[in-house]
Gaussian input, Z-matrix of N, CA and C with variables (Angstrom, degrees):
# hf/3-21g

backbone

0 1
 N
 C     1     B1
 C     2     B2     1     A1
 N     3     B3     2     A2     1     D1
 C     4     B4     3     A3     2     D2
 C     5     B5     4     A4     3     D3
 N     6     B6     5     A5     4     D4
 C     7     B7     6     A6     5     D5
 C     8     B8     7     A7     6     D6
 N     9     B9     8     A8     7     D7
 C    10    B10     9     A9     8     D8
 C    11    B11    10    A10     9     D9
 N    12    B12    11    A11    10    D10
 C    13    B13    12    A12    11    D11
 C    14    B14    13    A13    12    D12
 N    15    B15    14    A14    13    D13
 C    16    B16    15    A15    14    D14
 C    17    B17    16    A16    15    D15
 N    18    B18    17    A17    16    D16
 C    19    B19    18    A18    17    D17
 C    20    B20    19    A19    18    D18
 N    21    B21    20    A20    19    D19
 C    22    B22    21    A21    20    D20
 C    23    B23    22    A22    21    D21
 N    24    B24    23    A23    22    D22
 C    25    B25    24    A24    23    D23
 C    26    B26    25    A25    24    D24
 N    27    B27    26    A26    25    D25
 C    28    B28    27    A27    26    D26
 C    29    B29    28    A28    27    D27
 N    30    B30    29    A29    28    D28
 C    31    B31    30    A30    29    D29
 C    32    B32    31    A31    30    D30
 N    33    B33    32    A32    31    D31
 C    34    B34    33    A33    32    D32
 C    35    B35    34    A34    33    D33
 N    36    B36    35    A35    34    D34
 C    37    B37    36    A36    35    D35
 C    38    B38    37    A37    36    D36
 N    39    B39    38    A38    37    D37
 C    40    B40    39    A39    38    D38
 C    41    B41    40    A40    39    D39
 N    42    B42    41    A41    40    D40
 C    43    B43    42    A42    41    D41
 C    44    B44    43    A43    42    D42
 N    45    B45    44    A44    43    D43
 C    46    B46    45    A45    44    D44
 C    47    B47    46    A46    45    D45
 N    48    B48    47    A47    46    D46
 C    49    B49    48    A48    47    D47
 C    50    B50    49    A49    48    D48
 N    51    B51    50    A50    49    D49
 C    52    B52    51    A51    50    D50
 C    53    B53    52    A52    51    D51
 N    54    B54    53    A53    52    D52
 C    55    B55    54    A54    53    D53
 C    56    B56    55    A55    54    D54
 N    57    B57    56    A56    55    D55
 C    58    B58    57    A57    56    D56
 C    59    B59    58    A58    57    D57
 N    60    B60    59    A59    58    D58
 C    61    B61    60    A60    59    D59
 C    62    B62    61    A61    60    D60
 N    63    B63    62    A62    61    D61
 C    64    B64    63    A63    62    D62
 C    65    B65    64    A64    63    D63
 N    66    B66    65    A65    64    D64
 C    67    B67    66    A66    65    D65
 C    68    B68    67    A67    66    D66
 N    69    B69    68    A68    67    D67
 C    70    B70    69    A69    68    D68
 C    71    B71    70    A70    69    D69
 N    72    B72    71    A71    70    D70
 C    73    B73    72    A72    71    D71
 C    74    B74    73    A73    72    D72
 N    75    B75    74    A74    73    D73
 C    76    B76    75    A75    74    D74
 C    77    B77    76    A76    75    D75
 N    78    B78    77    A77    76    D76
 C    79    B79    78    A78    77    D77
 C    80    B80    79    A79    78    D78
 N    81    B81    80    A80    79    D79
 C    82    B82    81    A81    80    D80
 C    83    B83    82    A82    81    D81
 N    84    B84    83    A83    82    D82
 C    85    B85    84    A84    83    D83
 C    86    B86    85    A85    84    D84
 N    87    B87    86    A86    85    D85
 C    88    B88    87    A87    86    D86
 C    89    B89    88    A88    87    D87
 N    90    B90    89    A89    88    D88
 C    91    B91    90    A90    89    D89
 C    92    B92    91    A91    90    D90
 N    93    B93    92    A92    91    D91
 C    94    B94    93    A93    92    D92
 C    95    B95    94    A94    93    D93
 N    96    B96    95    A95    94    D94
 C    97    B97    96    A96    95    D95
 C    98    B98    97    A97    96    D96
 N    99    B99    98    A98    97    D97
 C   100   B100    99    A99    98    D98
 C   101   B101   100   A100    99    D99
 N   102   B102   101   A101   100   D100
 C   103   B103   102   A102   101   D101
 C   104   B104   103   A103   102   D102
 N   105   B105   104   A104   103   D103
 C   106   B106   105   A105   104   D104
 C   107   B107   106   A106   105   D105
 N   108   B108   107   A107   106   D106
 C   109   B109   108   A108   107   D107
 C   110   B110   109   A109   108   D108
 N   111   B111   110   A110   109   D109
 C   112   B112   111   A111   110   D110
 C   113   B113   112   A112   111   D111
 N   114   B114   113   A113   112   D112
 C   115   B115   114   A114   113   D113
 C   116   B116   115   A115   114   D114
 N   117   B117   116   A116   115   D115
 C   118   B118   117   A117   116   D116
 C   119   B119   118   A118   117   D117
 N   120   B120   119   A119   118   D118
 C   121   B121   120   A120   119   D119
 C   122   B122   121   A121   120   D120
 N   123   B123   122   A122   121   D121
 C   124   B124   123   A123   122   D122
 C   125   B125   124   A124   123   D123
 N   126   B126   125   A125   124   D124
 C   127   B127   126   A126   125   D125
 C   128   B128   127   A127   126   D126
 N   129   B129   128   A128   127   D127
 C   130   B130   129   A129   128   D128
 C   131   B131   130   A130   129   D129
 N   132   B132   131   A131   130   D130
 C   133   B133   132   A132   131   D131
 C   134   B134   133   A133   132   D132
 N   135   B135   134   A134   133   D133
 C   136   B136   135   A135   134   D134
 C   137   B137   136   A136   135   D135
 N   138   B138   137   A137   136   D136
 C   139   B139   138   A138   137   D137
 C   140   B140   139   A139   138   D138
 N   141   B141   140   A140   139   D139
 C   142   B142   141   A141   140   D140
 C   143   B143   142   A142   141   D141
 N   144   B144   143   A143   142   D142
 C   145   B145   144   A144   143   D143
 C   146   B146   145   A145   144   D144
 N   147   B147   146   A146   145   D145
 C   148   B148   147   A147   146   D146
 C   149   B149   148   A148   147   D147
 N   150   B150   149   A149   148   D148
 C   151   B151   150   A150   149   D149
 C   152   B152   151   A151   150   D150
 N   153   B153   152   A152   151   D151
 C   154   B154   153   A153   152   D152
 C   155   B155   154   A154   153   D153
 N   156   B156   155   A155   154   D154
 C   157   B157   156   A156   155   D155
 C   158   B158   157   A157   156   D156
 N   159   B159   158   A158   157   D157
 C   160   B160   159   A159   158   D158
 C   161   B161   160   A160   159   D159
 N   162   B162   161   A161   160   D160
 C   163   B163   162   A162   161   D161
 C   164   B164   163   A163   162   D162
 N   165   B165   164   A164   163   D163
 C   166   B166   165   A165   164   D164
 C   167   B167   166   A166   165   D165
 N   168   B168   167   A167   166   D166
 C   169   B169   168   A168   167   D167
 C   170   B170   169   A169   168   D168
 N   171   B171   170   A170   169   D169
 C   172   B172   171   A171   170   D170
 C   173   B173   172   A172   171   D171
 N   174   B174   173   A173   172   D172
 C   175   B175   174   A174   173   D173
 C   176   B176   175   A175   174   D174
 N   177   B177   176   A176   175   D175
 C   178   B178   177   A177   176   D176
 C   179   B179   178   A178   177   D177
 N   180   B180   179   A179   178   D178
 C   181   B181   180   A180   179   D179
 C   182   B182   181   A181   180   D180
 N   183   B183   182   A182   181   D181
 C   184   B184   183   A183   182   D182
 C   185   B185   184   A184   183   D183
 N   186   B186   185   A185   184   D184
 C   187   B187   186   A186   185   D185
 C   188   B188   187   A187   186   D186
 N   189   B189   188   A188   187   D187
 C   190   B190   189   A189   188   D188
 C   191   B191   190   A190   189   D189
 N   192   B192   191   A191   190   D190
 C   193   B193   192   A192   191   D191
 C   194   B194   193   A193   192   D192
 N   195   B195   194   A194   193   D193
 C   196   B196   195   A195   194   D194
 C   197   B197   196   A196   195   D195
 N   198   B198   197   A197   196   D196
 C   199   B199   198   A198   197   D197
 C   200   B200   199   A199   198   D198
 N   201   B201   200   A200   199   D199
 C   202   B202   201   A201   200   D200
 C   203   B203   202   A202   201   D201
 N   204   B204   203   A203   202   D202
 C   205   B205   204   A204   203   D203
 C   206   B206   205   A205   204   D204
 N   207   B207   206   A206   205   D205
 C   208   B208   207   A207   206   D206
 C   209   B209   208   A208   207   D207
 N   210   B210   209   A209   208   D208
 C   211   B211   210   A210   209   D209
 C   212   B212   211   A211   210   D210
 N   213   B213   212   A212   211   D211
 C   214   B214   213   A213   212   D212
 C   215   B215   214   A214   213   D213

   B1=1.4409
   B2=1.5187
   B3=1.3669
   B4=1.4676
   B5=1.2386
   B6=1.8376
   B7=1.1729
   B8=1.5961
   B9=1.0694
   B10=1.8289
   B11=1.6218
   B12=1.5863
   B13=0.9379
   B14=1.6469
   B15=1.2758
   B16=1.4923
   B17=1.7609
   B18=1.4441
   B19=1.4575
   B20=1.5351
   B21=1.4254
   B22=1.5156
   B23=1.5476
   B24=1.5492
   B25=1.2447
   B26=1.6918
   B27=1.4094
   B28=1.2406
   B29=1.4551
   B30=1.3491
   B31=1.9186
   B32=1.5063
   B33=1.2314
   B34=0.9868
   B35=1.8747
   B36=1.1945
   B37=1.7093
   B38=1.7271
   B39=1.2357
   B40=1.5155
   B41=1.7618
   B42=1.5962
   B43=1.5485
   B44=1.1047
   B45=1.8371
   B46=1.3918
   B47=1.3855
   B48=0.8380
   B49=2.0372
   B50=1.7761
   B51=1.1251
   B52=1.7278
   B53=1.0921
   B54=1.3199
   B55=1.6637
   B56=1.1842
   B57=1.4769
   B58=1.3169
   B59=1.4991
   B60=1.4800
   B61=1.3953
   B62=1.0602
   B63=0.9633
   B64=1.6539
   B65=1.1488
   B66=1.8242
   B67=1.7255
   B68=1.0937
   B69=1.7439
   B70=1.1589
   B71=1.2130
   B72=1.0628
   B73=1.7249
   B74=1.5690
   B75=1.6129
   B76=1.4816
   B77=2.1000
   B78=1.8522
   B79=1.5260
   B80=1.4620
   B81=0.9777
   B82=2.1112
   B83=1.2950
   B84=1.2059
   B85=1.3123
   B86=1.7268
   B87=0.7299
   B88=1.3942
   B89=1.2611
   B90=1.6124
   B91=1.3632
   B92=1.0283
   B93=1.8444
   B94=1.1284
   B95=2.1573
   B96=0.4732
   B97=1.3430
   B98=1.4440
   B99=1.3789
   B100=1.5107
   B101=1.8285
   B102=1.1513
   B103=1.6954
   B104=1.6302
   B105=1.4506
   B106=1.0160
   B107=1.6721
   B108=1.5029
   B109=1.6105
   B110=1.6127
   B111=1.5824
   B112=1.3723
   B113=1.5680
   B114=1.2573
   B115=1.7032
   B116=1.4210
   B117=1.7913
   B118=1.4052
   B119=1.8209
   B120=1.0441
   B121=1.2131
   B122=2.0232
   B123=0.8310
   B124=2.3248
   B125=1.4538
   B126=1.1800
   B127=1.4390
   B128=1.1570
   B129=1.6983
   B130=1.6685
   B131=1.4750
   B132=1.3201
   B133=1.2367
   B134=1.5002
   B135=1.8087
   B136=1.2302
   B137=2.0177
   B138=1.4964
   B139=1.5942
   B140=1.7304
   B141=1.4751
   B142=1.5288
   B143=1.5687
   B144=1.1962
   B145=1.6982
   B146=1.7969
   B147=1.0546
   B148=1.7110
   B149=1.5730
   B150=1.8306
   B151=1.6577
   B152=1.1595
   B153=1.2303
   B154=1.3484
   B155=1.8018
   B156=1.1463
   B157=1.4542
   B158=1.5484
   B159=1.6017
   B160=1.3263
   B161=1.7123
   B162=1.3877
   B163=1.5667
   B164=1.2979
   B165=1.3130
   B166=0.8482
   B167=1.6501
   B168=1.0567
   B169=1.5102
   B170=1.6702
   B171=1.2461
   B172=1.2869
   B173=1.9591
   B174=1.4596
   B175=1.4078
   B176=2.0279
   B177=0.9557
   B178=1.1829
   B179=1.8179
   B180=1.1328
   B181=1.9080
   B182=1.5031
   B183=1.4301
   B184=1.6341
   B185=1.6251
   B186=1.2632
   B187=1.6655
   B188=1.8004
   B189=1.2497
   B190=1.7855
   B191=2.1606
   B192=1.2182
   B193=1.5443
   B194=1.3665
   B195=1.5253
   B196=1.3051
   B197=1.6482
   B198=1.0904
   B199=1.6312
   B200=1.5059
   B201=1.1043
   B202=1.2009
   B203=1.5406
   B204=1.3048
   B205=1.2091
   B206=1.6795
   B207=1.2542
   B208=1.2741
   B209=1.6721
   B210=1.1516
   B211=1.6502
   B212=1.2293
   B213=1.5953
   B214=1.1874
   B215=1.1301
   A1=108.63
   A2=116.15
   A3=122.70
   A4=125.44
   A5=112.74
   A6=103.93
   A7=128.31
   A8=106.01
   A9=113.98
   A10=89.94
   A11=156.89
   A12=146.68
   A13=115.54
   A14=125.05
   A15=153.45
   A16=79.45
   A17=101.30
   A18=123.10
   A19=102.45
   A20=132.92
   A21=109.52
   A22=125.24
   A23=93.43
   A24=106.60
   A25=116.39
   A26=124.49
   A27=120.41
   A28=117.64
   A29=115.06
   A30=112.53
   A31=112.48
   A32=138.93
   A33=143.44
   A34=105.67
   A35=108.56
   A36=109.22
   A37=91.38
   A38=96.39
   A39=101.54
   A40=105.57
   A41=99.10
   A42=110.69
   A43=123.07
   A44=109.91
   A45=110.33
   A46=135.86
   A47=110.50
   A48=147.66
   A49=76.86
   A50=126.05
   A51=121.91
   A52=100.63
   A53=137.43
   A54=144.50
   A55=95.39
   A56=143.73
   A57=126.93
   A58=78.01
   A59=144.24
   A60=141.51
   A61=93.40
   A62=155.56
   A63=163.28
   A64=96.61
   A65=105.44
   A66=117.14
   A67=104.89
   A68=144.20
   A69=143.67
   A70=100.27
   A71=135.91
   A72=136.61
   A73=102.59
   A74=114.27
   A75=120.04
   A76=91.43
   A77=86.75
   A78=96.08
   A79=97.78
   A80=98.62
   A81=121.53
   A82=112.47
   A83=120.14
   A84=128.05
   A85=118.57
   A86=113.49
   A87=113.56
   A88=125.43
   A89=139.51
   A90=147.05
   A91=93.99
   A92=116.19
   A93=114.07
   A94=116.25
   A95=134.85
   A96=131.62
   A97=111.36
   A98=111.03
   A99=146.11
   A100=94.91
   A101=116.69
   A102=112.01
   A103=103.05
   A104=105.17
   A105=93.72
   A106=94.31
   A107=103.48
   A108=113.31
   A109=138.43
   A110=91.97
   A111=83.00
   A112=144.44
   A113=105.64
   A114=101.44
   A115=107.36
   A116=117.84
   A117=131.07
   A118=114.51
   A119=123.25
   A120=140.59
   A121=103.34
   A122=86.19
   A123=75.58
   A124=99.67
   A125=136.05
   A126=137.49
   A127=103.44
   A128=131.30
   A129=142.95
   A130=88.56
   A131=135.83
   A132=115.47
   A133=114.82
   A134=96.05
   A135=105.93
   A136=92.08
   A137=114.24
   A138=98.89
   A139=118.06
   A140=94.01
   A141=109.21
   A142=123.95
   A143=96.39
   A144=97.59
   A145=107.62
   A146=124.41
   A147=128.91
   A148=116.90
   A149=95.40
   A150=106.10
   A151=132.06
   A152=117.64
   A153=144.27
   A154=96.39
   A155=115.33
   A156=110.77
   A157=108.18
   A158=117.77
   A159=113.15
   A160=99.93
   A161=116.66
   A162=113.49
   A163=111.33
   A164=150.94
   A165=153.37
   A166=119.34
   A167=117.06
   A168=126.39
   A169=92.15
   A170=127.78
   A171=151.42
   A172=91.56
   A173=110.30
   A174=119.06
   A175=81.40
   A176=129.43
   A177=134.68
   A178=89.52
   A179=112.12
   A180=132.82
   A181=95.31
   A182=118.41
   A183=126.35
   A184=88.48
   A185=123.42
   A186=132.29
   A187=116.24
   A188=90.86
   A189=99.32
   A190=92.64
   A191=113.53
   A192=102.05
   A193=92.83
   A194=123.50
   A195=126.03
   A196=111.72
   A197=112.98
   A198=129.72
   A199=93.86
   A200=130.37
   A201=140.76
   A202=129.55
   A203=99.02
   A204=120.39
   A205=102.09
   A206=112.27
   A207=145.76
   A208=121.09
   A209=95.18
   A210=106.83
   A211=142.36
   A212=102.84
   A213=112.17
   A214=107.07
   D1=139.96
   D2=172.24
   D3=-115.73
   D4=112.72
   D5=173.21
   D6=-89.00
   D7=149.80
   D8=-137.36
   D9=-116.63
   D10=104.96
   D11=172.24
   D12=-172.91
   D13=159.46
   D14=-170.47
   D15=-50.19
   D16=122.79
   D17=162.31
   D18=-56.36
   D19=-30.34
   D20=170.52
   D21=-60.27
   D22=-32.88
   D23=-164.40
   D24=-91.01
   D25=5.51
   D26=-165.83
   D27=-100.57
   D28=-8.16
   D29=156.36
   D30=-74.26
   D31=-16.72
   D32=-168.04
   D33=-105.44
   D34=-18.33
   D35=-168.33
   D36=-105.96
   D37=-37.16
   D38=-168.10
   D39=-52.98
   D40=-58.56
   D41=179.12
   D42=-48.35
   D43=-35.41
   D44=163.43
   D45=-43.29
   D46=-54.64
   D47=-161.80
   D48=-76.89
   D49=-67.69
   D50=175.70
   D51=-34.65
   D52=-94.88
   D53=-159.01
   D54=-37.75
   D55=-17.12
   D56=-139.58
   D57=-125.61
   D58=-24.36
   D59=-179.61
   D60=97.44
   D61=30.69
   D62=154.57
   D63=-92.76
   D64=124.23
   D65=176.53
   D66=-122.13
   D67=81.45
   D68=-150.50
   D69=-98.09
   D70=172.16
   D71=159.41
   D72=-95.52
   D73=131.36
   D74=-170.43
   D75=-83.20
   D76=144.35
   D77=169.15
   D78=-147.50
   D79=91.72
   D80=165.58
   D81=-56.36
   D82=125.25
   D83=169.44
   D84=-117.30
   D85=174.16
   D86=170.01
   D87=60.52
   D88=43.09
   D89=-152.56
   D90=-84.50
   D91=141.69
   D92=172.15
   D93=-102.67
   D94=114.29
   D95=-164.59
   D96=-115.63
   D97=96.57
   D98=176.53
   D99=-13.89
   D100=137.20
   D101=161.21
   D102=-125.92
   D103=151.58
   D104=-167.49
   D105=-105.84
   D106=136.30
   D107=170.90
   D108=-100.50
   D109=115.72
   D110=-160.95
   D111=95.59
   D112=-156.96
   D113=179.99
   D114=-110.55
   D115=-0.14
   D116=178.84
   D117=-62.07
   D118=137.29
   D119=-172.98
   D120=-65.18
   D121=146.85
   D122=178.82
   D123=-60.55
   D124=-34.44
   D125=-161.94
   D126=-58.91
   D127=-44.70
   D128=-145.59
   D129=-65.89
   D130=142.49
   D131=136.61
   D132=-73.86
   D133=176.58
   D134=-154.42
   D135=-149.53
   D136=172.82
   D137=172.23
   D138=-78.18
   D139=-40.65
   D140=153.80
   D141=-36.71
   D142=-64.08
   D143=-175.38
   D144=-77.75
   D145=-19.75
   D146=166.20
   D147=-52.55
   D148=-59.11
   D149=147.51
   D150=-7.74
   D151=-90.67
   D152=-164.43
   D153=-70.39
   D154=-51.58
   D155=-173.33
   D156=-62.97
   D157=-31.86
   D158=-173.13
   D159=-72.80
   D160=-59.81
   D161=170.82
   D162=-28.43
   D163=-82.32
   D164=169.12
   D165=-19.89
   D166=-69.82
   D167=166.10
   D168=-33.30
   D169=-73.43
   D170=-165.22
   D171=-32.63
   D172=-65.93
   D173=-156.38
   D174=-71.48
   D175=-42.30
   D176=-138.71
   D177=-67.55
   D178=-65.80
   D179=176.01
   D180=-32.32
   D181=-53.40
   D182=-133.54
   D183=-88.84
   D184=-45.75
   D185=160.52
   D186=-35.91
   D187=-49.52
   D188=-166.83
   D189=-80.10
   D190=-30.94
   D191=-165.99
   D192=-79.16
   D193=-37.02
   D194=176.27
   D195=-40.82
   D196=-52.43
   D197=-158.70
   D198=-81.77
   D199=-41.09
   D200=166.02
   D201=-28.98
   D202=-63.29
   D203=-166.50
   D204=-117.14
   D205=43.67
   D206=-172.48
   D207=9.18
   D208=54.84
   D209=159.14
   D210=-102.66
   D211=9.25
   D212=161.92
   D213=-95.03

């Protein structure tokens, strides 16, 4: 079986499908790959790079409530 989902989202879906005895093979889609803008250093933030950090934060919470409330 293949699980089919947003590369943010596939440590968190994957683990699911685990708890559940489901051993799927992960298939990530959607990579996001940083561009760099400009003559700005990677450090600067940016609205782009705020983005991505908030998503992240986003998957990061949704992992820990998961584990939490024991579905991982």
């Amino acid at each position: 079986m293949l699980l089919v989902t947003s590369a943010a989202h596939m440590r968190r879906a994957l683990a699911t499908f685990r708890k559940q005895g489901i051993n799927p093979i992960p298939v990530a889609t959607d990579y996001e790959v940083p561009e760099h803008v400009g003559p700005l250093p990677a450090w600067v933030p940016t609205w782009q790079r705020l983005g991505r950090a908030n998503r992240a934060i986003h998957e990061w919470f949704g992992y820990w409530q998961y584990a939490l409330r024991d579905k991982l």
